[in-house]
C-alpha positions as a printed Julia matrix, in Angstrom:
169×3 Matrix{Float64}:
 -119.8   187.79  -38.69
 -119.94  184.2   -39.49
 -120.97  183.11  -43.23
 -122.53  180.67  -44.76
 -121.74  177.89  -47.08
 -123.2   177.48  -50.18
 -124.03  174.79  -52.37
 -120.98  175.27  -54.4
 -118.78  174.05  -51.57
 -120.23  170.39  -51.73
 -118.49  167.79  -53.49
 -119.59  164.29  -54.21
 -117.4   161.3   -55.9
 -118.22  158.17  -56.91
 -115.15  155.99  -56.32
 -114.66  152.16  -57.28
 -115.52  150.11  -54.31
 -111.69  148.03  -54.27
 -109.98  151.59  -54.82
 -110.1   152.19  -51.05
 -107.9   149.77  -49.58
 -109.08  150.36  -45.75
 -113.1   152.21  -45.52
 -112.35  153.31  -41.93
 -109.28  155.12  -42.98
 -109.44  156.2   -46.81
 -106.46  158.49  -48.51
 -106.62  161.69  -49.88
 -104.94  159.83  -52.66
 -107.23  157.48  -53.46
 -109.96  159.97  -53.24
 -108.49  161.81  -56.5
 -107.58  158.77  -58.07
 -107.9   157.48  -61.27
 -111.12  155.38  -60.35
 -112.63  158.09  -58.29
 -114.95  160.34  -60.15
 -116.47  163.91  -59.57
 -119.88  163.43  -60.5
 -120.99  166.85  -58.18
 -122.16  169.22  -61.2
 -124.31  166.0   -62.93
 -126.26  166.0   -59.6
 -129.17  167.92  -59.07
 -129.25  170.15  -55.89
 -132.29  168.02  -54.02
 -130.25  164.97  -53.58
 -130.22  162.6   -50.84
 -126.81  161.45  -48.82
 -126.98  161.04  -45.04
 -127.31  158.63  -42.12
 -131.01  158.28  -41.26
 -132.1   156.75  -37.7
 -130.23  154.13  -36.33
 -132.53  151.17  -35.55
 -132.97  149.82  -32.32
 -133.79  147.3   -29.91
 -136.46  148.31  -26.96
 -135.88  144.85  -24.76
 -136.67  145.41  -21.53
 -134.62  143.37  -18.8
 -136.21  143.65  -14.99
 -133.1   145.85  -13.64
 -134.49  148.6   -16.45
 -136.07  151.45  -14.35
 -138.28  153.01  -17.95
 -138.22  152.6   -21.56
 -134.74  151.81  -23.33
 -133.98  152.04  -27.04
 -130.7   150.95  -27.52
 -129.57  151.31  -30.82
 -128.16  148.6   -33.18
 -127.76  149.43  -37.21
 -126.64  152.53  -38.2
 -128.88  153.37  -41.65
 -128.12  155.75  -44.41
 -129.84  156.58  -47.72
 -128.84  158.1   -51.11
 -130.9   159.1   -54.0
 -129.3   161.2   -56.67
 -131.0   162.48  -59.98
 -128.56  163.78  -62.83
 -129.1   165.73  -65.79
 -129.13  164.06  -69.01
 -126.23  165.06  -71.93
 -128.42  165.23  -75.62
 -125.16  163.92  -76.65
 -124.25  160.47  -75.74
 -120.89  159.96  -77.1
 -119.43  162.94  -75.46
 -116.85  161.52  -73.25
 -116.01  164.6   -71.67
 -119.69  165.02  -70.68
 -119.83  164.97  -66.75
 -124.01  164.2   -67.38
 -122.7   161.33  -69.77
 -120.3   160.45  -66.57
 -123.12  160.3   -64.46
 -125.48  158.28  -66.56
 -122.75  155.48  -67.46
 -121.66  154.85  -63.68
 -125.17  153.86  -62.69
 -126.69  152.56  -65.65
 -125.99  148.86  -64.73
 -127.48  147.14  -61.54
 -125.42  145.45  -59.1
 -122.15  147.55  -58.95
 -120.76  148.7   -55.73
 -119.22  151.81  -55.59
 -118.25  154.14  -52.08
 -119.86  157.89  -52.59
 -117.83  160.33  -50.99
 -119.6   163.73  -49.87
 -117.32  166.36  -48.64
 -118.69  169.9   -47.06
 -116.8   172.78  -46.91
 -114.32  173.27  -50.04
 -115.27  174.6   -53.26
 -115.9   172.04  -55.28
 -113.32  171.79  -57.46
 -110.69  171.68  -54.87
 -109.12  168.34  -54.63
 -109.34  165.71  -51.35
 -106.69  167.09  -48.86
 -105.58  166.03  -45.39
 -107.33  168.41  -42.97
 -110.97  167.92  -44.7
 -113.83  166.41  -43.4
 -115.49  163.5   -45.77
 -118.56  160.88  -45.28
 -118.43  157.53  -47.04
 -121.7   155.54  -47.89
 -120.61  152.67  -49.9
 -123.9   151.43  -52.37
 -124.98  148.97  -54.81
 -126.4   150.22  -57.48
 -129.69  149.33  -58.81
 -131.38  149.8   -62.18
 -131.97  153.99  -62.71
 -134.99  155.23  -63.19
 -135.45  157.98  -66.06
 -137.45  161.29  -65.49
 -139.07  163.17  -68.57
 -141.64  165.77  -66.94
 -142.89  168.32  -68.77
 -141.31  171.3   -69.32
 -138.1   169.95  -67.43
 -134.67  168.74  -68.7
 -134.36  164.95  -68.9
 -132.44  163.26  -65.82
 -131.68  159.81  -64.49
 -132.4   159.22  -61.02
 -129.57  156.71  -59.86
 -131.02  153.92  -57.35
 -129.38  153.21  -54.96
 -128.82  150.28  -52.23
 -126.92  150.62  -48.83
 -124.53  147.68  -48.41
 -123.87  148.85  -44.77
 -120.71  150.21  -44.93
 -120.2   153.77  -43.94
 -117.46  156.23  -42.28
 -118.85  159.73  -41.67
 -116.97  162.51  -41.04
 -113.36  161.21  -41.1
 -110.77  164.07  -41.31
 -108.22  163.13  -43.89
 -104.69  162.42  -43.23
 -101.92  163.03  -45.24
């Protein structure tokens, strides 16, 4: 009987934008780098990152029989929201993580969503990974009532993306 995967085998990682040398074929080790960062358990569980449609052009030539749409862009989106740490000198906070990657506007980073592993396991060759690469824009704090404070990071695609590369060694 198959099963099914669970939330807790998502992992996403921010990683600094020059720490992949080549986007179309990124390294295990430069996915658990020093300047990659696990930001999975800051996120909140309704978060955003995946290719949306592609857009495309519907020019008809007289040798087209019906309708075309070919496509042309390939668009993504990402939106994540992250917990807030009440303390905001712990370094070891992964909220405090979260909040001080994408606190400033106008930093490109790749985000890196793997499916499949726990997530705790580090990158290995064999897994499956999508990268959106993003500037950042300026966050937007969330106080509702009777909720725990978060950051939603905003996020702008720079049109870069490789999804679901398996990794080599």
């Amino acid at each position: 009987m198959p099963s099914k995967l669970l939330r807790g085998n998502t992992k996403i990682s921010v990683v600094e934008y020059a720490a992949i040398a080549d986007p179309a074929a990124p390294t295990s080790a430069e996915l658990n780098g020093p300047l990659s960062y696990d930001i999975s358990c800051a996120v909140l569980d309704d978060y955003t990152l995946n290719l949306t449609d592609s857009d495309t052009d519907d020019t008809l030539t007289v040798c087209d029989v019906g309708n075309v749409s070919t496509p042309t862009y390939i668009n993504y989106e990402g939106e994540l929201t992250g917990l807030r740490d009440a303390d905001l000198t712990d370094s070891a906070s992964v909220y405090n993580l979260f909040f001080n990657l994408f606190m400033a506007p106008d930093v490109k980073y790749w985000l890196v969503k793997r499916i499949g592993q726990p997530q705790a396991t580090a990158y290995a060759a064999g897994q499956v990974v999508s990268l959106y690469a993003f500037n950042t824009d300026y966050p937007t704090n969330n106080a509702e009532d009777g909720s725990m404070l978060s950051m939603t990071a905003n996020l702008k695609p720079s049109g870069e993306v490789n999804v679901n590369y398996t990794l080599g060694a």
